[in-house]
C-alpha positions in Angstrom: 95.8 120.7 94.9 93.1 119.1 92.9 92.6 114.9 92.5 91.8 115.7 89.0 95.6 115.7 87.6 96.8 112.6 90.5 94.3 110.5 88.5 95.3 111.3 84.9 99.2 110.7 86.2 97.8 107.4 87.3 95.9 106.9 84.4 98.6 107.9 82.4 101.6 105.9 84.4 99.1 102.2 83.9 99.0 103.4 79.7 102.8 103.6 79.5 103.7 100.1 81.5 100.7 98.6 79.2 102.8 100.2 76.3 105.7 98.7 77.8 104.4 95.4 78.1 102.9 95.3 74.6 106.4 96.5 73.4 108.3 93.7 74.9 106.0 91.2 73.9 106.3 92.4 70.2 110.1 92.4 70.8 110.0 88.7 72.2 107.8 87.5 69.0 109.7 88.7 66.4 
């Protein structure tokens, strides 16, 4: 196994709950 692909998951997983967050906040200021 490689640490190349555990650190894009990583990288990856922090995007999407930033996404998240950023989602709700729009939903909340509508």
């Amino acid at each position: 196994f490689f640490p190349q692909p555990l650190q894009a998951a990583r990288e990856l997983r922090s995007v999407l709950v930033e996404m998240a967050k950023t989602g709700r906040a729009a939903e909340q200021e509508r």
